[in-house]
C-alpha positions as MATLAB code, in Angstrom:
seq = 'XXXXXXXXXXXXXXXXXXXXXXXXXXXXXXXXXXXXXXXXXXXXXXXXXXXXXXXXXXXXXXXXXXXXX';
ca = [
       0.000    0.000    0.000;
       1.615    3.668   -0.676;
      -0.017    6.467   -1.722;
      -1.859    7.443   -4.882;
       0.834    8.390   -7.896;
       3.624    7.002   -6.491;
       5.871    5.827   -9.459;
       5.674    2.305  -10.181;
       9.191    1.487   -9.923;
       9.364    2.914   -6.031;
       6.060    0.409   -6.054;
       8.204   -2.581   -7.400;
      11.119   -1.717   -5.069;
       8.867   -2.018   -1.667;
       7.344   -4.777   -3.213;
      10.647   -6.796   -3.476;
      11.559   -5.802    0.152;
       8.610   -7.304    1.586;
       9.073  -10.288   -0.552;
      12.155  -10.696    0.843;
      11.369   -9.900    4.160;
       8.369  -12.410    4.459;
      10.725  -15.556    2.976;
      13.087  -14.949    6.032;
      11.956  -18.582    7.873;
      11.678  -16.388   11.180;
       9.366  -14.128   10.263;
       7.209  -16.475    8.659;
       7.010  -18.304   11.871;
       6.375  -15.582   13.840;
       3.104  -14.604   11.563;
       2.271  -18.156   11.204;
       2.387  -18.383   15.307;
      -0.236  -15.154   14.870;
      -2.492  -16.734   12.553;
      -1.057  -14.816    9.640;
      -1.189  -16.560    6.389;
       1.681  -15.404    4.017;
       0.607  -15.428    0.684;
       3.094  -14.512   -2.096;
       1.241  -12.333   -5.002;
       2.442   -9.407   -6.833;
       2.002   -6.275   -6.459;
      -0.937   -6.202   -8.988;
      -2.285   -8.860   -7.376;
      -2.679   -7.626   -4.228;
      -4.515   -4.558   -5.205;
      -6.996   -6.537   -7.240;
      -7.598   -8.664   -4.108;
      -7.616   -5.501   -1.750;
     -10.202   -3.604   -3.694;
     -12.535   -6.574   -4.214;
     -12.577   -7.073   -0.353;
     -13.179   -3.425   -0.010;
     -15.845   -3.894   -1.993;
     -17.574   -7.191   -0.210;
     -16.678   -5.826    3.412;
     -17.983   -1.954    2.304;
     -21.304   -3.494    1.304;
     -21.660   -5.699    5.070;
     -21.051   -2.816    6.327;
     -23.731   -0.483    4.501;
     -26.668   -3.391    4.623;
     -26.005   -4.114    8.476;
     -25.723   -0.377    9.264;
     -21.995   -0.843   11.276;
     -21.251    1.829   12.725;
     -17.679    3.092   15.059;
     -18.864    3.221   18.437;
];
């Protein structure tokens, strides 16, 4: 995630950095002992899969009226 417009080069760069960071065997274990799946995907990918589950979760949210207490 970064912000809007930033150059897709800087994107790729971050993107290999956390691809590298989540094949280190320790920190896989230490988000698999948090329940954290690690899924490799690119960067594409993952903001295909992030906007569809904004999406799905956006509309649970709208039709059960959830609201920040």
């Amino acid at each position: 995630i970064a912000p809007a417009g930033t150059p897709p080069a800087i994107i790729e760069r971050i993107h290999g950095a956390v691809v590298k960071a989540l094949a280190a065997p320790d920190v896989r274990q230490r988000l698999n002992e948090q329940g954290v799946e690690v899924v490799g995907s690119s960067a594409a990918e993952f903001g295909a899969w992030l906007q569809k589950e904004t999406s799905r979760w956006g509309r649970v949210i709208q039709e059960r009226r959830i609201t920040v207490d």
